[in-house]
TIDRENTI-318467 format. One record per residue (C-alpha): x, y, z. Coordinates in steps of 0.1 Angstrom, whole numbers, plus 5000, padded with zeros to 4 digits. Example, Ala and Ser with C-alpha at 12.3 -4.5 7.8 and 13.67 -1.06 7.14 Angstrom:
% TIDRENTI-318467
512349555078513749895071
This chain:
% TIDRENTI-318467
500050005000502950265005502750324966499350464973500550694999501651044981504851234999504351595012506751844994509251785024509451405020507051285044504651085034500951185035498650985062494850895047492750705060491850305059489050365034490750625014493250365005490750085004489050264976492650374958493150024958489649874946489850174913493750024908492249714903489649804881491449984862494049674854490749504845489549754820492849734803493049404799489449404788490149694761493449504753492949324715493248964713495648944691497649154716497348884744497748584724501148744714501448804752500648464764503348284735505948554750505248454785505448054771508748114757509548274793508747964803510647724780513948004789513447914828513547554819516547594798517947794822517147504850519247264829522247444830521947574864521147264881518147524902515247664891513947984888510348134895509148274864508248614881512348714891512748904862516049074869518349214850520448884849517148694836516048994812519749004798519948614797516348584778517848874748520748634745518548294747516348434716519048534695521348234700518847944707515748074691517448274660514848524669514748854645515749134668512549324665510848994675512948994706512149354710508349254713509048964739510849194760507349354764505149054766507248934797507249244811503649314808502048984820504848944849503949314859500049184860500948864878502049114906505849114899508249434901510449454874512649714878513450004852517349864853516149534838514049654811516849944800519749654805518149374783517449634753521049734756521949364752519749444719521249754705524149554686521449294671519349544656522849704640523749384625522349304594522448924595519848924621517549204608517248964576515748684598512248904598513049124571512749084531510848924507510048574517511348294494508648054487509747714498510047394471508947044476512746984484513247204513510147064524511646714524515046894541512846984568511346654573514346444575515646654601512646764620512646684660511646374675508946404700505546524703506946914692508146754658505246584651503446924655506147154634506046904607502046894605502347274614503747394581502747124560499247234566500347604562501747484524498947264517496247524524498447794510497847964542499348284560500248234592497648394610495548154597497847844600497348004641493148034636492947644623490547484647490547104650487347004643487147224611489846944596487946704585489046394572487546204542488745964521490746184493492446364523491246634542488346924541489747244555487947584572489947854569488348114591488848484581491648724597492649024594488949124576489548894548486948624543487148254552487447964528486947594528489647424510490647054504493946914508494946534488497046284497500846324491502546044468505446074493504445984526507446204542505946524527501846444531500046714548497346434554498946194574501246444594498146594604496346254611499746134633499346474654496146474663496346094671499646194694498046484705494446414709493846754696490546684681488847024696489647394694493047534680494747274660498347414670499047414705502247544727504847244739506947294767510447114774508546794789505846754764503046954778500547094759499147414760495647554762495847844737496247864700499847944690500148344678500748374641504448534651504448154670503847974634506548184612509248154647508447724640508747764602512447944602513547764630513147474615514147544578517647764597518747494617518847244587520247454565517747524534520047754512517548024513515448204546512148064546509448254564505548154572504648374539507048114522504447874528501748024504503948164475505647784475501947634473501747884442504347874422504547484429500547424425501347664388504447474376502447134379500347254352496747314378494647594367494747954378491247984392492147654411495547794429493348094437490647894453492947764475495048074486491948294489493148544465491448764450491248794406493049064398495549084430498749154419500448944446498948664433499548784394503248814407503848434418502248304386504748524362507448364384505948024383505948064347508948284334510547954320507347844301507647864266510648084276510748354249514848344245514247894242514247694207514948024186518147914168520648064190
């Protein structure tokens, strides 16, 4: 209660009375109500997977310490050590990290933490030199390269064991096969993938104002690469057959209640696609322009691909992968006695 107490202009505090504060204290708590009522969702679901990765650092951090943690000391030392965990272990994008310095701050602050100013002004010191190097900046910067069937198999060969791997690989072989953005790879709700016989019937609910569309993803010749059965294997691993088909995993195999954020579902796809070494940077957007151009250069139809992306006729995005798709079609320079 002393923070409620105001300080006369000689230092001493002001005395008030037991139901002066009462009420101070009864608005202060309203007030953190109405903010987080007022807060947008997307806004606390990028909140909670800040404070989840929080989590899966103190866990690291337990590993090497041999002790753990409570997930409210955020110090200096943890602040620091969390900036230095993202961009070593994570590969995060400094502007990403920027953003999680925030969320933990935030939601530890409304768990009834102090964090003090020192650790907040130390750990974006810690990022000054990221966001001056250019390597890093690229990992959430540029034009996304869209991703071949061949990285995709990179990815799959080396993708982790356990019940996290079986959710990357389903995660952004469902994001290609639905030539989906990320936000909505994040929206997918379980029981809107439906399996039938062919493969699977897909709602894609609508983000970002854009309207939703029901799609349907085939079988795979190669079972490695088949966005059909590494969704059937996750949701029998899982048992995810109900609300938000991609869920958080911590270090012992724990799901999550909530939806992973769509910053969650582009972190998974260039994590994975970094750490095995696919010769360019793949993003979540690399997703949908590799359904595209792949979807174009095996002959299907235009009105087809742009069923399945959601595009609309005359978008030039979409215009744009299809001239790429195509630039060596009936090349103009090929067969013309040269």
């Amino acid at each position: 209660m002393t923070d409620l107490i105001p300080h006369q202009p000689d230092g001493t505090p002001a005395v008030r009375d037991a139901a002066t504060l009462a009420v101070l204290a009864a608005m202060e708590q309203a007030a953190e109500q109405h903010l987080d009522a007022i807060r947008p969702n997307n806004t606390k679901r990028g909140y909670a997977n800040d404070w989840a990765l929080w989590t899966e650092f103190h866990d690291w951090l337990a590993e090497q310490t041999g002790h753990r943690l409570a997930l409210t000391d955020v110090t200096k030392g943890t602040l620091v050590g969390f900036v230095v965990w993202l961009d070593t272990i994570k590969l995060a994008a400094p502007t990403s990290i920027d953003r999680r310095i925030t969320g933990v701050t935030v939601t530890a602050r409304g768990l009834g933490a102090e964090v003090p100013k020192v650790a907040t002004v130390a750990a974006r010191q810690a990022l000054k030199p990221m966001k001056n190097d250019p390597e890093r900046m690229a990992r959430g910067r540029g034009k996304a390269a869209a991703v071949t069937p061949e990285h995709l198999r990179q990815m799959n060969a080396a993708v982790a064991n356990g019940l996290a791997g079986l959710r990357d690989r389903a995660l952004w072989l469902m994001a290609f096969g639905i030539a989906g953005r990320s936000a909505e790879v994040a929206e997918l709700r379980a029981e809107s993938i439906v399996h039938v016989s062919q493969g699977l019937e897909v709602h894609v609910p609508a983000v970002k104002g854009r309207p939703p569309r029901d799609v349907v993803v085939s079988y795979g010749k190669n079972a490695e690469t088949c966005p059909v059965r590494a969704w059937l294997t996750w949701r029998a691993a899982s048992g995810v057959t109900s609300g938000p088909a991609f869920l958080p995993i911590d270090v012992w195999g724990h799901l999550g209640n909530r939806a992973l954020s769509p910053e969650a579902v582009r972190e998974i796809i260039a994590r994975n696609a970094e750490r095995v070494g696919v010769a360019v940077r793949l993003t979540g957007h690399s997703m949908r322009s590799g359904f595209i151009t792949t979807s174009r250069k095996a002959g299907k139809r235009e009105e087809k691909i742009r069923a399945q992306s959601g595009h609309a006729e005359n978008s030039p995005a979409f215009w744009g992968y299809i001239r790429e798709a195509d630039k060596w079609t009936d090349a103009a320079s090929e067969d013309i006695g040269l």
